[in-house]
SEVO-992515 format. One record per residue (C-alpha): residue number from 0; residue in three letters; z, x, y. Coordinates in nm, 4 decimals, m for minus. Example, Ala and Ser with C-alpha at 12.3 -4.5 7.8 and 13.67 -1.06 7.14 Angstrom:
<rs>
+-----+--------+----------+----------+----------+
: num : residu :       pz :       px :       py :
+-----+--------+----------+----------+----------+
:   0 :    ALA :   0.7800 :   1.2300 :  m0.4500 :
:   1 :    SER :   0.7140 :   1.3670 :  m0.1060 :
+-----+--------+----------+----------+----------+
</rs>
This chain:
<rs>
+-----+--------+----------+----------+----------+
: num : residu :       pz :       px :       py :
+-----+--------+----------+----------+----------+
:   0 :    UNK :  32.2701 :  31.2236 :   9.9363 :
:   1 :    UNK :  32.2944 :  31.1434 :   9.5483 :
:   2 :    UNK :  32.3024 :  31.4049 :   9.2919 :
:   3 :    UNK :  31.9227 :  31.3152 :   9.1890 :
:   4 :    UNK :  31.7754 :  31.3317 :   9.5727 :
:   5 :    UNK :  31.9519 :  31.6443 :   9.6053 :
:   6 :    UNK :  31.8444 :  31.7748 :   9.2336 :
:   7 :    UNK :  31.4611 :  31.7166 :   9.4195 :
:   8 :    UNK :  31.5301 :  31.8934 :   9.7271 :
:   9 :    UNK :  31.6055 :  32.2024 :   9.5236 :
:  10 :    UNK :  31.3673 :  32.1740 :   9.2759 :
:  11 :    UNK :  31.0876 :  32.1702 :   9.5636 :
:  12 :    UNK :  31.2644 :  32.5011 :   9.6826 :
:  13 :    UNK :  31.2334 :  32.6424 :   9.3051 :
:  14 :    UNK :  30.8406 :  32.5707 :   9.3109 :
:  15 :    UNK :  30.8369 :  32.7238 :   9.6363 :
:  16 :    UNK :  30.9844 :  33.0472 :   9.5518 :
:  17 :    UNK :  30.7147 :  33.2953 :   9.5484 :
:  18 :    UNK :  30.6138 :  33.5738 :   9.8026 :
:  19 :    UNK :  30.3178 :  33.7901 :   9.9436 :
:  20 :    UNK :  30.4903 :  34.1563 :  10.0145 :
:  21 :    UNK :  30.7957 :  34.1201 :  10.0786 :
:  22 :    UNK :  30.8450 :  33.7843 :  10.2835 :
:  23 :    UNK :  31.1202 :  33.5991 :  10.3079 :
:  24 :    UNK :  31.0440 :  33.4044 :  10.6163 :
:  25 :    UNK :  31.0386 :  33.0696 :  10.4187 :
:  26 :    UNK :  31.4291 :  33.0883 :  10.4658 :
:  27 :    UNK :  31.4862 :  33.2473 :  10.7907 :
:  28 :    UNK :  31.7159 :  33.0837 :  10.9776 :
:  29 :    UNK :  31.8381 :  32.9662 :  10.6717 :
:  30 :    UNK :  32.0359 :  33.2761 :  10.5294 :
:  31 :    UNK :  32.1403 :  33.6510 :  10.6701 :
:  32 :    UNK :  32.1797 :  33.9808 :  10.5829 :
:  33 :    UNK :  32.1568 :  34.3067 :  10.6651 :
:  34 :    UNK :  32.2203 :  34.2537 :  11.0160 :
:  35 :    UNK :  32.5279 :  34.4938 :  11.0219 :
:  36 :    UNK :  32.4162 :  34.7999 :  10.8376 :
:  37 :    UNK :  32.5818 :  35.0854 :  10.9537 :
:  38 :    UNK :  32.2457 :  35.2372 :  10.9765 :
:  39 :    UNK :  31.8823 :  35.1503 :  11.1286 :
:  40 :    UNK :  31.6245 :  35.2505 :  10.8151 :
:  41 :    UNK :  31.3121 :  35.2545 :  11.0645 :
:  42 :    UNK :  31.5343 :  35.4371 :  11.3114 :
:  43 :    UNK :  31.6141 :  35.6695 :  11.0548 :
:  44 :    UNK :  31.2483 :  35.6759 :  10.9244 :
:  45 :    UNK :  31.1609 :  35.7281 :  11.2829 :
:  46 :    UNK :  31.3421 :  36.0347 :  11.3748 :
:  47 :    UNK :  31.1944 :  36.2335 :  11.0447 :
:  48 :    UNK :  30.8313 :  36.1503 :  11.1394 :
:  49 :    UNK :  30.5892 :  36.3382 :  11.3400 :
:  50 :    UNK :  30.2130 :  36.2317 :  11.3672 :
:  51 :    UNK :  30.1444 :  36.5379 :  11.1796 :
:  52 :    UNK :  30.3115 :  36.5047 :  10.8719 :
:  53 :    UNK :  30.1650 :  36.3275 :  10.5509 :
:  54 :    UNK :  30.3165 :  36.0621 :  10.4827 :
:  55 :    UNK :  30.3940 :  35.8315 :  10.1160 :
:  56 :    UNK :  30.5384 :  35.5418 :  10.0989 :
:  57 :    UNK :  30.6488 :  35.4298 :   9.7350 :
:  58 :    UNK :  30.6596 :  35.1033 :   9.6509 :
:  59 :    UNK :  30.5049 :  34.9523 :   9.9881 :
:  60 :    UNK :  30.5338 :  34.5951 :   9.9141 :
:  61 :    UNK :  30.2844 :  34.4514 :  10.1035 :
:  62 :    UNK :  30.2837 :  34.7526 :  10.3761 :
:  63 :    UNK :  30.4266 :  34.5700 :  10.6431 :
:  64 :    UNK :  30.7000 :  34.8421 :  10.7420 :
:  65 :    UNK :  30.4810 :  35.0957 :  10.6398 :
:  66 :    UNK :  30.1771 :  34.9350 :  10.9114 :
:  67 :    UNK :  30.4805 :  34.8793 :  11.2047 :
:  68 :    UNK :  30.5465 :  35.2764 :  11.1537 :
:  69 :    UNK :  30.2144 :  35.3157 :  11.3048 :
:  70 :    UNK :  30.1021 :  35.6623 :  11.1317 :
:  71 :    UNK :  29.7556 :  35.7886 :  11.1690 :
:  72 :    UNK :  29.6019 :  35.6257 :  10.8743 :
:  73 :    UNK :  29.4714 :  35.9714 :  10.7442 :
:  74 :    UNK :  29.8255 :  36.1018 :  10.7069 :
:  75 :    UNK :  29.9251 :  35.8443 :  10.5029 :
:  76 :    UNK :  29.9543 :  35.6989 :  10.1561 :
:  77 :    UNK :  30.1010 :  35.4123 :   9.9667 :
:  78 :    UNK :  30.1687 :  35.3032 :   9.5736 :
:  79 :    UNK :  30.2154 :  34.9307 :   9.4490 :
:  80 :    UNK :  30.3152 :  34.8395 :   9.1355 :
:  81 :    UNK :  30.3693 :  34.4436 :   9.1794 :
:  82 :    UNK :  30.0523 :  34.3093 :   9.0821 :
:  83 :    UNK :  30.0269 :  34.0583 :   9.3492 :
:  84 :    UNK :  30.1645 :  34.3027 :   9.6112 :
:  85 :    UNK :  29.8680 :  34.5304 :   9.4479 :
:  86 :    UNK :  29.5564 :  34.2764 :   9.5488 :
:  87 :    UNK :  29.7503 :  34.2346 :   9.9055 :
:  88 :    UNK :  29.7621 :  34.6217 :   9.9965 :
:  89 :    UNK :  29.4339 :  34.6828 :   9.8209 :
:  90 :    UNK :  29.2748 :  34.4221 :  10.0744 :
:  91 :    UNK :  29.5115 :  34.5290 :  10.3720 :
:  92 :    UNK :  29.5841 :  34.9233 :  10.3688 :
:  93 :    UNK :  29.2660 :  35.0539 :  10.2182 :
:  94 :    UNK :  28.9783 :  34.9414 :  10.4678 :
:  95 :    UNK :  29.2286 :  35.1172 :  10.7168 :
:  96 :    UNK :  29.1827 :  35.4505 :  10.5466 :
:  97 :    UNK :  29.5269 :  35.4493 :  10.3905 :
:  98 :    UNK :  29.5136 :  35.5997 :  10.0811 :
:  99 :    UNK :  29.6647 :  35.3633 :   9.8427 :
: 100 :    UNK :  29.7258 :  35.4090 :   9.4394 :
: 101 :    UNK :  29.8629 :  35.1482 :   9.2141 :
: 102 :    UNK :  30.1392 :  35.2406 :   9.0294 :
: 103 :    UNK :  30.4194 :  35.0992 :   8.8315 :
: 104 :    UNK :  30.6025 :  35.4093 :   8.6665 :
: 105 :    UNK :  30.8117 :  35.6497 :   8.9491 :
: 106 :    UNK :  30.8227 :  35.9177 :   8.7234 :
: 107 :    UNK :  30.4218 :  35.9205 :   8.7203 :
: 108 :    UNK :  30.3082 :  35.8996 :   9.0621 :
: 109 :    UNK :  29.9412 :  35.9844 :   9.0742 :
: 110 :    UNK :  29.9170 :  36.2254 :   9.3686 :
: 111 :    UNK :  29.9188 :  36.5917 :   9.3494 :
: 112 :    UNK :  30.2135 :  36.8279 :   9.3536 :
: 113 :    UNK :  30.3472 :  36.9205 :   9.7220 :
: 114 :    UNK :  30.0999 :  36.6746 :   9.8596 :
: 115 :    UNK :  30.3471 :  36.5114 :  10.1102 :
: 116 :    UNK :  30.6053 :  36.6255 :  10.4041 :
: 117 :    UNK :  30.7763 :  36.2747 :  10.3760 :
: 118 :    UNK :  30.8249 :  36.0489 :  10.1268 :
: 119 :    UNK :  30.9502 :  35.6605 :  10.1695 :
: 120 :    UNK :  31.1041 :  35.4079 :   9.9350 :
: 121 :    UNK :  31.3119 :  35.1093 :  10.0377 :
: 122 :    UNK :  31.4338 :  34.8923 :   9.8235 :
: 123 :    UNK :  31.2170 :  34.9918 :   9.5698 :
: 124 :    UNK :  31.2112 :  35.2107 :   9.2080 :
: 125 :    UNK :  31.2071 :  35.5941 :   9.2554 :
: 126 :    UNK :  31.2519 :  35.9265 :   9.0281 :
: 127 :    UNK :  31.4232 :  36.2329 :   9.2100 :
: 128 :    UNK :  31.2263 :  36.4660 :   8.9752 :
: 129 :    UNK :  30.8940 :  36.3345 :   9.0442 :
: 130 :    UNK :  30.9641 :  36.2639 :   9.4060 :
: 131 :    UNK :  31.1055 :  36.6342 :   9.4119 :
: 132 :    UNK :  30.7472 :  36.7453 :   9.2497 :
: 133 :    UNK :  30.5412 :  36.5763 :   9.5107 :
: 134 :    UNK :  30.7128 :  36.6846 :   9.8322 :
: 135 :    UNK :  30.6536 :  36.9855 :  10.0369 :
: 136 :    UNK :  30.8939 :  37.2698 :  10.0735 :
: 137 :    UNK :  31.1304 :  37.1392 :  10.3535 :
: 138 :    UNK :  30.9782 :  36.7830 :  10.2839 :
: 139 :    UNK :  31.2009 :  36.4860 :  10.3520 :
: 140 :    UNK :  31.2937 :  36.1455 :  10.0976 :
: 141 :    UNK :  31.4097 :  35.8695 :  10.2815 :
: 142 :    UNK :  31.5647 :  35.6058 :  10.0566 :
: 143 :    UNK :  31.7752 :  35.2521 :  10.1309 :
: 144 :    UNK :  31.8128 :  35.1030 :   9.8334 :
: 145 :    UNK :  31.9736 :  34.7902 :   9.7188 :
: 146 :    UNK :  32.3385 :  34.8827 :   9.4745 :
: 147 :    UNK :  32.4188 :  34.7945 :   9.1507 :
: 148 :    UNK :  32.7178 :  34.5611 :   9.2662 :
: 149 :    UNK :  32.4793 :  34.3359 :   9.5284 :
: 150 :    UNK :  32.5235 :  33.9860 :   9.5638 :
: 151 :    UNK :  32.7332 :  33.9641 :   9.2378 :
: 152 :    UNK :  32.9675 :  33.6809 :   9.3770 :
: 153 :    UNK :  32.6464 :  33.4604 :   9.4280 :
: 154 :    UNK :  32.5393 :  33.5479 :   9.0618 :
: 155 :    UNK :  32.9300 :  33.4780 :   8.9118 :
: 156 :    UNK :  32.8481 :  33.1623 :   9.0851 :
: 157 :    UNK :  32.5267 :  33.0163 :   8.8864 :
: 158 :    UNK :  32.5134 :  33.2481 :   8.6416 :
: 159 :    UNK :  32.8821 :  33.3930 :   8.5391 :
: 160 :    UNK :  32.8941 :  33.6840 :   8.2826 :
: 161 :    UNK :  32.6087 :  33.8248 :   8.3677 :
: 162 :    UNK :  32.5612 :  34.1849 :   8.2917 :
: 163 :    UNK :  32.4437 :  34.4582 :   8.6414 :
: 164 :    UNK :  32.0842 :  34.4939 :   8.5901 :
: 165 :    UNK :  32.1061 :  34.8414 :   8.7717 :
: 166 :    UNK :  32.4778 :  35.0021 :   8.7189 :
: 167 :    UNK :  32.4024 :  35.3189 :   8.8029 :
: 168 :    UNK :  32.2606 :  35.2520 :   9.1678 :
: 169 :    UNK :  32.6320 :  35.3649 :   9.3340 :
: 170 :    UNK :  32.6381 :  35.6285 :   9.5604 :
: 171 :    UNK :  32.8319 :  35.8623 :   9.4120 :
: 172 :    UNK :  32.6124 :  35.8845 :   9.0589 :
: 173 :    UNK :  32.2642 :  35.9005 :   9.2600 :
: 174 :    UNK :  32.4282 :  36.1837 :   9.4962 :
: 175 :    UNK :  32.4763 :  36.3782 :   9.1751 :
: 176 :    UNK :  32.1211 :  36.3122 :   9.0495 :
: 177 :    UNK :  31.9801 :  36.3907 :   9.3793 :
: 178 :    UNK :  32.1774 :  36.7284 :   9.3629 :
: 179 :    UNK :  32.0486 :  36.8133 :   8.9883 :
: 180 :    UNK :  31.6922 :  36.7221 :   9.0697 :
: 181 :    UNK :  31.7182 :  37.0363 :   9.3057 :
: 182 :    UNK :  31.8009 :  36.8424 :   9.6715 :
: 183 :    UNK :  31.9800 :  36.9346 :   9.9593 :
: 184 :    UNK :  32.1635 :  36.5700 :  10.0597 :
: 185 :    UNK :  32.1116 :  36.5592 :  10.4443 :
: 186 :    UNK :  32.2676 :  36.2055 :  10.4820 :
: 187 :    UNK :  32.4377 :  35.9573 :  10.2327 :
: 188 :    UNK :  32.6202 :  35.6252 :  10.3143 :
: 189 :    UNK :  32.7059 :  35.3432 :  10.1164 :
: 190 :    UNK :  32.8007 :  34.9994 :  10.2706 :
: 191 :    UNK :  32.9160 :  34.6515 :  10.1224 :
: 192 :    UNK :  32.8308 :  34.3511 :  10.3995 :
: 193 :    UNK :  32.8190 :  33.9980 :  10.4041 :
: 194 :    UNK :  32.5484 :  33.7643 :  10.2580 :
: 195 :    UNK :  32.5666 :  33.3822 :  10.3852 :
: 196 :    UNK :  32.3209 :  33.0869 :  10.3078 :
: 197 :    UNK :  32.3168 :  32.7811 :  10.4966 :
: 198 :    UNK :  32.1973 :  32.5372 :  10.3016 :
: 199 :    UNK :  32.1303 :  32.5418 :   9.8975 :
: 200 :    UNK :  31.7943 :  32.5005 :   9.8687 :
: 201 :    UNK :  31.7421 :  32.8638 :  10.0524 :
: 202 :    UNK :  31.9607 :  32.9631 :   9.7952 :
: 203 :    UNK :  31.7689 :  32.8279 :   9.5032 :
: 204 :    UNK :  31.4700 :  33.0085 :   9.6585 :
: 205 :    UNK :  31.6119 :  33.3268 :   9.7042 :
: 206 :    UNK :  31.7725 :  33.2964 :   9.2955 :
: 207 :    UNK :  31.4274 :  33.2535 :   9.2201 :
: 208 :    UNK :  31.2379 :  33.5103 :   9.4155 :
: 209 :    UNK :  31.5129 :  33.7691 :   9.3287 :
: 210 :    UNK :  31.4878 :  33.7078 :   8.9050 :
: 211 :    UNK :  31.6091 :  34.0347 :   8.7905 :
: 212 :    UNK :  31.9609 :  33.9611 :   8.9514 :
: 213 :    UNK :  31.9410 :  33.5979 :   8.8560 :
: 214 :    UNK :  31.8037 :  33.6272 :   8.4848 :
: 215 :    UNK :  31.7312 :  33.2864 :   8.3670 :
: 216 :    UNK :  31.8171 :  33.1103 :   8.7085 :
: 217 :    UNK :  31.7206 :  32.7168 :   8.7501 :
: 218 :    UNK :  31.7822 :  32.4356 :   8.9326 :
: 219 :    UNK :  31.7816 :  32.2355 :   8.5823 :
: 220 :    UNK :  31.9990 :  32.5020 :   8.3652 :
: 221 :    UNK :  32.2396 :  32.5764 :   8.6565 :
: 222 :    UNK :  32.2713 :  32.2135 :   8.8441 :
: 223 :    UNK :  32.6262 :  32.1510 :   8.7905 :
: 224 :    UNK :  32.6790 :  32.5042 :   8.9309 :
: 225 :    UNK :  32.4988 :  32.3850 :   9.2625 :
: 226 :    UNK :  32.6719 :  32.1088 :   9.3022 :
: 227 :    UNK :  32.9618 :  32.3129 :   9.3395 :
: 228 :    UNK :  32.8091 :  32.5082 :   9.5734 :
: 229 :    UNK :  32.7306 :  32.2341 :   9.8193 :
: 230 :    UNK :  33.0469 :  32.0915 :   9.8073 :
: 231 :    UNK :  33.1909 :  32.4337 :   9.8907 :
: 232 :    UNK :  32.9346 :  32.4547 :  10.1824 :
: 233 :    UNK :  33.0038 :  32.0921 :  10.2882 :
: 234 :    UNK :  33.3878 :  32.2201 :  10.2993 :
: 235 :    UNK :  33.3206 :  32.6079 :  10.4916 :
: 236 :    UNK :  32.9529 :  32.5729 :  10.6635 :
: 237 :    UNK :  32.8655 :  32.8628 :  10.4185 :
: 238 :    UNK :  32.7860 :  33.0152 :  10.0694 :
: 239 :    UNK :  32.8831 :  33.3902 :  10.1313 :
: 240 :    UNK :  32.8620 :  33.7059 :   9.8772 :
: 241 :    UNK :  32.8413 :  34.0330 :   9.9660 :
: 242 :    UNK :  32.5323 :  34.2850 :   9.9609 :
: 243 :    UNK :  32.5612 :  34.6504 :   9.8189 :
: 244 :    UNK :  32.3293 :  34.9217 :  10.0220 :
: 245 :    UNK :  32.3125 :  35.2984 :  10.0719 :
: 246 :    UNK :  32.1053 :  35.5314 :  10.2223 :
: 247 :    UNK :  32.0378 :  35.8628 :  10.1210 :
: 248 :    UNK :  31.7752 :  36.1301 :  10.3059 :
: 249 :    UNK :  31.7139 :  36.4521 :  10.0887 :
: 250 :    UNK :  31.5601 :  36.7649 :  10.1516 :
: 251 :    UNK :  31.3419 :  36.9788 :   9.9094 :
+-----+--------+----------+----------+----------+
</rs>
């Protein structure tokens, strides 16, 4: 192909790139990650939660992990803060008896204090004070979250210079603010794994739907950039960086 029929190929993707919850089957089969974690979240999730525990799940997305848990709708709860994501859970979780809140701000969660045995956030914003405040003596957090240093070789590609929108997401700083909030660290690990595309356009979709990594991202600012990238997956098969995760499950 010519630099102009590929220049429309990924400009289609770029239209394309928006999701309901958290979706990102528009590229599957197209891209992986995550698929050698050193840990299972839901098996994780799983082994903290009884059917008789209350249950909160902070920024749900659209609630699809939160529905495969299976938790008796009464003994659960869910916040939103995306306001798409907001109309979809609204529609979804609360007919279902789930009660759901929107909120944007995790150090204002509008529930009342000790109101839950287990709290859930993945990949999502959180406070350790305020999660701390709503949880139940012995309650449980359960956290994955995405690091400050994620996909940063993809970003030096398109985008090079720019600044970590979340430097403090490491490990070792959120152990310590776990530990001042007043938490007793049951489990913490930190792992760095590979991210590969398979073709550019999922890329261009994924630069897009991810914007707070990829400030600024298109396919008209950064085309020069892409067609480096094909060429170098036209030479290895792949476009790889490398995705930061840890886990951390607290107890109050």
């Amino acid at each position: 192909m010519n630099q102009e029929q590929w220049k429309a190929i990924w400009k289609q993707e770029e239209d394309a790139a928006h999701i309901h919850g958290w979706d990102f089957s528009h590229i599957r089969g197209r891209f992986e990650e995550e698929a050698d974690l050193p840990w299972n979240y839901r098996a994780v999730v799983k082994r903290c939660l009884d059917s008789g525990l209350k249950l909160l799940d902070y920024d749900t997305g659209g609630g699809e992990f939160l529905l495969s848990l299976r938790h008796p709708y009464g003994k659960t709860a869910a916040t939103e803060g995306y306001p798409p994501n907001v109309r979809l859970c609204a529609e979804k979780l609360l007919p279902l008896g789930i009660d759901f809140k929107e909120c944007c701000d995790p150090a204002r969660i509008p529930f009342e204090d000790e109101a839950f045995d287990l709290i859930l956030n993945r990949h999502g914003s959180f406070d350790a004070g305020e999660t701390y405040r709503l949880l139940r003596r012995g309650g449980r957090f359960i956290t994955e979250q995405v690091g400050g240093n994620n996909d940063r070789e993809l970003v030096e590609l398109v985008l090079p210079g720019t600044e970590r929108p979340f430097p403090d997401l490491t490990l070792e700083k959120q152990r310590r603010v776990f530990e001042q909030a007043g938490f007793k660290l049951l489990q913490a690990e930190e792992a760095y794994r590979p991210i590969r595309f398979y073709d550019v356009g999922a890329f261009v979709w994924f630069a897009r739907v991810i914007e707070w990594e990829f400030p600024g991202f298109s396919v008209e600012r950064c085309f020069d950039r892409l067609l480096n990238m094909q060429r170098m997956l036209e030479r290895d098969g792949k476009i790889e960086g490398t995705i930061h995760r840890y886990l951390i499950v607290a107890e109050k």
